[in-house]
N, C-alpha and C positions, 0 to 999 in steps of 0.2 A: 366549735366556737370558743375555743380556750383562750381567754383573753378578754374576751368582749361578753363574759355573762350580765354585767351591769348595764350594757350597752344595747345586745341583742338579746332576742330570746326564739325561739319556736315555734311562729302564729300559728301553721296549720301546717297539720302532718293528714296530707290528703292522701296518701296511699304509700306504699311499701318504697315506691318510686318518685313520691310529689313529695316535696316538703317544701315552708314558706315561710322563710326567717325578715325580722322585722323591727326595725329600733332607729336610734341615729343615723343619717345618711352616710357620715365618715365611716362609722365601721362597719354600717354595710358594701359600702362600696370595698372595703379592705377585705370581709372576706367571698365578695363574689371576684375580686383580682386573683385569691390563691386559689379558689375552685378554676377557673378559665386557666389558670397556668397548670394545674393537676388534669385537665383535659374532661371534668366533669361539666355539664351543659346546664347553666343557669344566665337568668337574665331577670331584670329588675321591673317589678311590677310598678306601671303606676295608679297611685292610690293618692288623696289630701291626707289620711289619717295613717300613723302608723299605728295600727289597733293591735290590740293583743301581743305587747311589748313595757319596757318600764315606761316608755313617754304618756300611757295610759295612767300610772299611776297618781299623778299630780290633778287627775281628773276626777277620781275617785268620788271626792266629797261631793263635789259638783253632780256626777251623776244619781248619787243616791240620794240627793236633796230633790233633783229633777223627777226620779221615778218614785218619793213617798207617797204618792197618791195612789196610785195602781195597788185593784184589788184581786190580787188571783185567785183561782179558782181550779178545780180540776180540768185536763184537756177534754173536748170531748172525744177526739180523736188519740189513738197511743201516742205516745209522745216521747223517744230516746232523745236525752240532751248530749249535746255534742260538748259540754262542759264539763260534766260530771262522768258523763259514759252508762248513765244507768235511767230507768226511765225516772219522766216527770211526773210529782204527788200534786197533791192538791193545794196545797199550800208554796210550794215552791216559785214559783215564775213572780216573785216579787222583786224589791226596790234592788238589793243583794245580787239577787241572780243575773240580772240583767247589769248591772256593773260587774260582776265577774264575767258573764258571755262578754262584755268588752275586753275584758284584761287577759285572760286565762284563753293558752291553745284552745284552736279548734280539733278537737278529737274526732278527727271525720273516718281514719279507717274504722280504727278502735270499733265504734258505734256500728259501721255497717258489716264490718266484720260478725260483731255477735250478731244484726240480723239477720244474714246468710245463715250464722250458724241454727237458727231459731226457725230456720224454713221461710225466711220472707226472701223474694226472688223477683221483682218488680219493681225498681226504682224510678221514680219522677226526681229532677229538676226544678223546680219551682221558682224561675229567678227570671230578670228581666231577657237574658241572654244566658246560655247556658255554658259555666266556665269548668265545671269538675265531671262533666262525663269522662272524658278519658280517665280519671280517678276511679269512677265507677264503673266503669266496663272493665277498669284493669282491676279492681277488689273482688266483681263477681266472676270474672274468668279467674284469675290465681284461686278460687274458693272449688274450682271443678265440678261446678253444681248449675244446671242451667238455669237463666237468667235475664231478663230485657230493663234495661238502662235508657229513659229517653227525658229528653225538654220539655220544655210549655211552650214559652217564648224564645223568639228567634230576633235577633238586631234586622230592621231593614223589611221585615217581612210582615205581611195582614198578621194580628191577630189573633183574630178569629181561627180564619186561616190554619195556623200554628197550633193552636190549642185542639182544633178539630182531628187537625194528622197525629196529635200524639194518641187524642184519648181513642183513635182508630191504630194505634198502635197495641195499644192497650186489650183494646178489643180481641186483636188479633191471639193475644196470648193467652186469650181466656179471662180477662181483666173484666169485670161486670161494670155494666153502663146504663145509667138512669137516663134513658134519652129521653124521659119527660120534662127533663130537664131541660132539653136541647130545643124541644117541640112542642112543648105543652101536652095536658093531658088529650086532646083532641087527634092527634098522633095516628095514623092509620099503619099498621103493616102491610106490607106487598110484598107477594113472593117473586123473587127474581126469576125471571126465565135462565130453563137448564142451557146449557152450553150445545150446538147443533152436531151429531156428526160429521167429521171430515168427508167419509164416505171414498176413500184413497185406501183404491186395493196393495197389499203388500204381499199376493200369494204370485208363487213362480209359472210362469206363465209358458205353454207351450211352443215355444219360438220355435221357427224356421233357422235348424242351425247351416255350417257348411260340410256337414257329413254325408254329401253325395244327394241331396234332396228328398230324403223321407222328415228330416227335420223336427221329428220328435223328441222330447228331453230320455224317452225313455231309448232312445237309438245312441243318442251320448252317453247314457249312465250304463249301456250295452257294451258300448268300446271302450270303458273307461273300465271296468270287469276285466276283459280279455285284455286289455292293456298290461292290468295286476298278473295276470296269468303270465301273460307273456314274456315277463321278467326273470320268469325261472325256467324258461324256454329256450335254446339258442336259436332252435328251427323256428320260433315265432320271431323271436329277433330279426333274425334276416328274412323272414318275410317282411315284418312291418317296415324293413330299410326299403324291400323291393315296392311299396305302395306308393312311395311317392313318382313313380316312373310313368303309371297306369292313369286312365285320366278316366274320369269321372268322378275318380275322387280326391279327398285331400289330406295333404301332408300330415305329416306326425304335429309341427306347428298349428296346423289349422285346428285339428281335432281341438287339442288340448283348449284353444280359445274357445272352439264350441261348446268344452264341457263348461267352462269359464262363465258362458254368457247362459247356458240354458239350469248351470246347477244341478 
């Protein structure tokens, strides 16, 4: 962005691969021209606000007149800011902070970087539509540590719905779930019914081959012996040429497919 720091700046550095520059429309558009001529793939988000850039600045006063009221408190939940990169105190989420989370990158690897590295391996989405999963499937894959990445809310879809498939997503990986929540305390468990068996035999079966009509597999796996022998035989050699002449039984082809079908 050499040229344009007064202009742009670095709203959010969503992963090693995402980044989301943000300021005047002119020298935006100027440098997503030279990235598209340099064969880099970017396209222009739209947004009303260009947040977290200088045109935020001029708001400043405005916002922190708007957030004096607000009393923060400790989270009850942990809480990594995506501002600062480090977690949130007790006192912190006041008038200040909340005009910097306007103004100042979003530090989204940064943050989930250290919690991959801290052992947290279960990311949510929390938004109306879910725009940074592929940020975070691509931070907890490059991190080489297993890991499940999912939504809430889905554009266009129940719900309920939505919410139900993730927190069954969740479930799935071991993710503990207060279904009292779901169902009230009145809740009954039932145990599902086990799975029936198939009952689909896969043992080899005594078939009727074409080796002259005893058609036992053990009558194939006979001449299939003598066959091996016969290789270091000439006098078996030329007999087993003279067997296909003789009738009642079958060719050297035929055997072999018999040994084929009875195994």
């Amino acid at each position: 962005m050499a040229g344009y720091e007064d202009r742009l700046s670095v709203a959010v550095s969503n992963s090693r691969r995402s980044t989301v520059l943000s300021g005047e429309p002119a020298a935006l558009g100027a440098v997503l021209s030279k990235l598209k001529g340099q064969g880099i793939f970017c396209k222009q988000v739209k947004v009303d606000v260009a947040a977290h850039s200088p045109q935020v600045d001029v708001l400043r006063e405005d916002l922190l007149s708007a957030f004096s009221d607000l009393l923060p408190r400790a989270p009850i939940l942990a809480m990594r800011s995506t501002v600062t990169g480090q977690p949130v105190g007790e006192e912190e989420l006041g008038a200040t902070y909340w005009a910097d989370n306007a103004r100042q990158p979003v530090r989204l690897a940064e943050v989930v970087d250290r919690l991959v590295g801290e052992g947290h391996g279960i990311f949510v989405e929390l938004s109306p539509h879910p725009v940074l999963l592929p940020a975070l499937e691509e931070l907890v894959g490059d991190s080489g540590t297993a890991g499940t990445v999912t939504g809430s809310l889905y554009r266009d879809r129940p719900e309920r719905a939505s919410m139900l498939a993730a927190a069954g997503r969740l479930h799935v990986v071991g993710g503990p779930l207060r279904l009292e929540r779901l169902y009230g305390e009145d809740g009954r468990r039932v145990e599902l019914p086990t799975y029936a068996w198939d009952r689909q035999r896969y043992w080899l079966e005594a078939l009727r081959c074409r080796c002259g009509g005893s058609g036992a597999v053990n009558g194939c796996r006979s001449w299939w012996a003598k066959r091996k022998v016969g290789q270091r035989s000439r006098s078996t050699v030329s007999r087993r040429k003279g067997l296909q002449k003789r009738s009642g039984r079958c060719t050297q082809a035929a055997r072999c497919d018999a040994w084929a079908r009875c195994g």
